[in-house]
N, C-alpha and C positions, 0 to 999 in steps of 0.2 A: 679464609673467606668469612665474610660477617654474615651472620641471617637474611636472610632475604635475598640474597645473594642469585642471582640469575646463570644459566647456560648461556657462553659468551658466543654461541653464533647466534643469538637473537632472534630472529624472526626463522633464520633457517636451520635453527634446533629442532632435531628429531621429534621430543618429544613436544612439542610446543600448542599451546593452545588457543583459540579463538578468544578473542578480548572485545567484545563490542567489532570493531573496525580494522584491527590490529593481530597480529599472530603476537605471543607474547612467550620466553622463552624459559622453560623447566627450573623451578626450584631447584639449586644445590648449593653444597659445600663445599664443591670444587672449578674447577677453571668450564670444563666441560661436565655435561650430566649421563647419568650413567648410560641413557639409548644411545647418545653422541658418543663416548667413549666405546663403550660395544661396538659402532659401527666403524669408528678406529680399526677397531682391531680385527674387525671382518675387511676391512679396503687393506690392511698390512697383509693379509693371507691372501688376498686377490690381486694385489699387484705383479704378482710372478707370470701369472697366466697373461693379464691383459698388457705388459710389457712384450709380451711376445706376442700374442696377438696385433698390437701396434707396430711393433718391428716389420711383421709380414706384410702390413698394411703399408710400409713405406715403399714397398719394393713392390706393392701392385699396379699394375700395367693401365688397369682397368677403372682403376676408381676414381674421380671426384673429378669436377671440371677445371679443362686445362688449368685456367688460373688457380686452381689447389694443386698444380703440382711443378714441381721444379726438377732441375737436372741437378746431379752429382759435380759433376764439372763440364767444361766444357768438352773435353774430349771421353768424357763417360753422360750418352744420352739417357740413363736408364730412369724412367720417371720416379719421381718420390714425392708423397701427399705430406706437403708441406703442415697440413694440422695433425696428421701422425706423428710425423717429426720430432714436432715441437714438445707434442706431450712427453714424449720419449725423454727427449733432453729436461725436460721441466720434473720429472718424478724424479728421474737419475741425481739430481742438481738436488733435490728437497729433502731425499731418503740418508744421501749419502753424506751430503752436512750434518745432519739432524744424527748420522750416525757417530758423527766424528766426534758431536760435540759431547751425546750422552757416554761417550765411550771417555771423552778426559776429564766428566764431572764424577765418571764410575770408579775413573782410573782404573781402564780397562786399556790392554793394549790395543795400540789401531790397527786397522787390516790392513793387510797387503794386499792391494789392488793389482797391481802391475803382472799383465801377462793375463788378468781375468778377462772377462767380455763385460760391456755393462749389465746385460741382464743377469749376469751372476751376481754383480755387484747390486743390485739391485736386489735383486732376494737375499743378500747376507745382509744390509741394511734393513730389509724390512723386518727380517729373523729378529735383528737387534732389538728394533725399537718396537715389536710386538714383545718381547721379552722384557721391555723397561719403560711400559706403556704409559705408566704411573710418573716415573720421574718426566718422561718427553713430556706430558701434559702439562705437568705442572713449572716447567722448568721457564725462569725471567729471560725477560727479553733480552736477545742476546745480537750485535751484530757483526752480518757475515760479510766476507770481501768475496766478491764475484772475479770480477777481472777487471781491469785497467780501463776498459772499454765502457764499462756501466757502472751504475752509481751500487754501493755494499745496499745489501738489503739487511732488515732491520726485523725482526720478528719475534716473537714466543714462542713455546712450544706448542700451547694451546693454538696460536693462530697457525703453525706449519702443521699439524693434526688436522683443524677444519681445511685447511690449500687442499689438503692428502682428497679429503672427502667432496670437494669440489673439482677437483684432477678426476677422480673417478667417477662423478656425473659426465664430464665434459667425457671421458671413452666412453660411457655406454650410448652416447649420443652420437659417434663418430658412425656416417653413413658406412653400412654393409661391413662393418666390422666383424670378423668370425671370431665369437667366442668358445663355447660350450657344444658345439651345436643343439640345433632345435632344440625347442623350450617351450612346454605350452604356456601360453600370456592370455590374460583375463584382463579385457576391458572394462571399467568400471565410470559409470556418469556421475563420481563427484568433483566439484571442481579443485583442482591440483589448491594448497595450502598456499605454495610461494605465487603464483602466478594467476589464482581464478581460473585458466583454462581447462575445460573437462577433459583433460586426455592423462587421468592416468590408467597405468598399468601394473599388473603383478605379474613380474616371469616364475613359472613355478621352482620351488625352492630355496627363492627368495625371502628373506623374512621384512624385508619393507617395500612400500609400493613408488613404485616412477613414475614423473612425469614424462611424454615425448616431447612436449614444450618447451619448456626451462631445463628440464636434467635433474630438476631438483627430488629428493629424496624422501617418504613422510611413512608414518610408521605405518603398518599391513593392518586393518582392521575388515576382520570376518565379513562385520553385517551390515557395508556396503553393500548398493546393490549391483549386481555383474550384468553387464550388456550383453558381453559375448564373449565366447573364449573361440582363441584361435591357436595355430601350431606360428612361432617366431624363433629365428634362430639370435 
């Protein structure tokens, strides 16, 4: 990387700062900058939990309107929230590439899937690539063949790192999702970084603040002012 060199999510780099009109993205000497990378590696250690949390979510009876949810098959009615789903399939699909590839540049043997559930495979992929956080990030674009059905996808490791960190805005945004339970959340009246709208939040223990808006992510600072704090699971 040459000086001057920028955080390649841009405007939706953690650390990023107000430029006139503009969010403008973090100084570094690498693909991603160091808040973006740290947050890597906190969404690698949270994926295990909100994969299950998702899974549960697909098999809720109760949640999301008819048109978010679909049947299993025809002769199996049991509802399933179609944007659960998808997430499900979308992380499994990103983790378990991404594993496969840092495992033949490691020349690490590949894992045996077969007989596991995906959410294990899912946590042994994340295990992976929190363990070789360094080479995923920095690793050339590489392209993957999906299936027969759709076009290969084409990406880096910095860009499957940021997907990672946008997959995980997109669950904590999934309606009545059960995570952790309860959590106190502190509303604050600045307006959200990516979006202008004033609705962000801090769940406690959280070290960065959320928007309910966009989803989008921005770093935790103190000496906002706080509107209110409430009890949110």
């Amino acid at each position: 990387m040459t000086a001057g060199h920028r955080c390649e999510r841009g405007p939706h780099c953690l650390a990023a700062v107000r430029d006139v009109d503009e969010l403008v993205a973090a100084e570094c000497d690498r693909a991603l900058c160091d808040v973006c990378t740290a947050a890597v590696a906190r969404a690698l250690d949270e994926v295990p939990g909100l994969y299950v949390a998702l899974r549960r979510k697909t098999l809720d009876k109760d949640t999301g309107a008819p048109s978010e949810q679909v049947s299993v098959s025809k002769g199996s009615p049991m509802p399933v929230n179609a944007r659960a789903l998808h997430l499900t399939e979308q992380v499994h699909w990103l983790l378990t590439t991404w594993e496969d590839e840092i495992r033949s540049v490691a020349s690490l043997s590949y894992p045996v899937r077969e007989g596991k559930r995906e959410g294990r495979q899912v946590q042994d992929a994340a295990r992976l690539l929190v363990a070789h956080l360094s080479a995923w990030i920095a690793a050339p674009v590489t392209e993957f063949a999906t299936s027969r059905w759709t076009s290969d996808v084409v990406m880096s490791g910095s860009e499957g790192a940021s997907q990672l960190l946008d997959w995980r805005a997109a669950v904590r945004a999934v309606p009545g999702l059960a995570m952790d339970g309860p959590r106190a959340k502190r509303r604050y009246g600045t307006p959200c970084p990516s979006c202008q709208v004033r609705a962000v939040v801090h769940y406690a223990g959280d070290d960065l603040m959320y928007c309910e808006h966009c989803g989008a992510y921005s770093p935790y600072l103190e000496e906002l002012p706080e509107l209110s704090q409430e009890a949110a699971s």
